[in-house]
N, C-alpha and C positions, 0 to 999 in steps of 0.2 A: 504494500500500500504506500503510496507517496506523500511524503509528509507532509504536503499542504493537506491532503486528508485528515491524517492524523490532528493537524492544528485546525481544521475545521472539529473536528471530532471536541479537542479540547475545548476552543472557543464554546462550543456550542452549552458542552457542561459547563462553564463558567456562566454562560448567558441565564441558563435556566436557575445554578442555585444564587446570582443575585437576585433574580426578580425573587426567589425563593425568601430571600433575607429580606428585604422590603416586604412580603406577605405579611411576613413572622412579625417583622416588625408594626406594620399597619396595624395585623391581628389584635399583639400585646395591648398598643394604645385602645385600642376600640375595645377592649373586653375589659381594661382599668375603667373606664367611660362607662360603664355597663349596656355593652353592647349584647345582643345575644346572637348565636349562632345555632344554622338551620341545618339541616339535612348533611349532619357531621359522617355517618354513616358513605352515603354519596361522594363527599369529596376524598374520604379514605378511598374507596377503587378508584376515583379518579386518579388519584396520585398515582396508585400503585399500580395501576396502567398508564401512566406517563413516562413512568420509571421503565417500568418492562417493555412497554414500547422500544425507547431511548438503548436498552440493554438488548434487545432481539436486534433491533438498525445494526446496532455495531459491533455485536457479535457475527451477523452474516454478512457487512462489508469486511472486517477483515477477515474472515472466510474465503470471501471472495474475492479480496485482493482488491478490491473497489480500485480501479484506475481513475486517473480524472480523466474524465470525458467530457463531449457536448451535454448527457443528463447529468452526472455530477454537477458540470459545472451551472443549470437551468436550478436543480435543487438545492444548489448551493443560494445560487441568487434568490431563490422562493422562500429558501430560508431567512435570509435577511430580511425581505419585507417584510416578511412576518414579526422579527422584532423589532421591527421599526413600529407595528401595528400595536406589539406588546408596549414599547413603551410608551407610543403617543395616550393607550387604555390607562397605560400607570399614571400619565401625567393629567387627564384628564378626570379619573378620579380621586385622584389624588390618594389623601391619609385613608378613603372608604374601600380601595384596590385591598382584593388579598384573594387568593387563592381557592378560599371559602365563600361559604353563603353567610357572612355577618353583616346584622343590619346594628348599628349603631341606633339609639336615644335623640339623636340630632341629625341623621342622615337626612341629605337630600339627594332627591332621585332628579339624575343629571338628565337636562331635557335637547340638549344640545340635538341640531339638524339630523346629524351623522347619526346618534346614538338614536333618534326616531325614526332614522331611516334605515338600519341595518341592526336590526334587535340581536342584543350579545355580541357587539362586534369583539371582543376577545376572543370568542369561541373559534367567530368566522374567519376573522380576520390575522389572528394569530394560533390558534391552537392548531385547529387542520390544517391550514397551509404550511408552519411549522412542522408539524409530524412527517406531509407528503415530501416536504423540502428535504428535511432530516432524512427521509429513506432514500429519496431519488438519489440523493448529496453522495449517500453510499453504497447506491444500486441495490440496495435490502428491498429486491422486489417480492419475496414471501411476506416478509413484512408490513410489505407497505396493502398487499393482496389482503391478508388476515389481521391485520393488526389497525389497519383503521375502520375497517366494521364494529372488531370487538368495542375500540375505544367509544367510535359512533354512537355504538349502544348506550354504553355508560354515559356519555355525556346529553345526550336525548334524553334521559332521566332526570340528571341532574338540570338543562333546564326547565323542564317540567316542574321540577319540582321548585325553582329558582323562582318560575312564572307565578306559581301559586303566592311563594313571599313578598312577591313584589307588590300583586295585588291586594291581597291583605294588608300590607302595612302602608299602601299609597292609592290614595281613592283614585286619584289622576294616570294611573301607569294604566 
């Protein structure tokens, strides 16, 4: 495998556990606040099919010797915008962003164009394209076949169930 792979591989875990550490952190604030947290259950498989996602990718790119190629390099760049998507979501929810379903005491539900016109744009706009970027990046096409169904599912849940807290706690959403 070619080291820019390899230093894609790394970047991309560094990419994931800072927004990871910003979560953490948001979380902590908002739970001193007496925030409360929804469908804890839910974001545990979430994670731990993001994890194993991220570990199947890069276990069958170096398998596979992942060359860079014309898909590498399409996944690579699908990758980036994706966290470009991740952090303009950070920066625009600011301290209320975390990884979870927590609604804060004082949340305001952000009514901005973009966020009316593309319901969960972190999901859309960073998670899937992220995952698809993440496998193409490494040519993990088992992966990217089985593994974003599985996640699919789980995250179809989770907003399901995101949608119900949204409504219940904001008469407007």
């Amino acid at each position: 495998m070619p080291n820019v792979m390899i230093a894609f591989i790394a970047l991309a875990i560094v990419l994931r556990l800072g927004a990871l550490a910003i979560s953490m952190r948001n979380e902590k604030r908002l739970k001193q606040d007496g925030a409360v947290e929804y469908c804890a259950r839910t974001s545990a498989i979430l994670a731990l099919t993001h994890i194993v996602f991220y570990l199947a990718a890069i276990t069958e790119g170096l398998w596979r010797g992942a060359p860079l190629s014309c898909v590498a390099v399409f996944g690579m760049a699908l990758y980036g915008l994706a966290m470009c998507a991740l952090v303009w979501v950070i920066v625009v929810l600011g301290r209320f962003w975390t990884v979870k379903v927590i609604v804060a005491r004082d949340h305001v539900l952000v009514t901005n164009r973009f966020f009316n016109l593309i319901r969960h744009p972190n999901y859309f706009l960073n998670i899937l394209p992220e995952l698809i970027g993440f496998s193409l990046a490494l040519q993990a096409y088992v992966t990217l076949l089985v593994g974003v169904p599985i996640y699919l599912s789980v995250l179809l849940l989770r907003i399901r169930q995101e949608e119900k807290v949204m409504r219940d706690r904001f008469a407007q959403y």
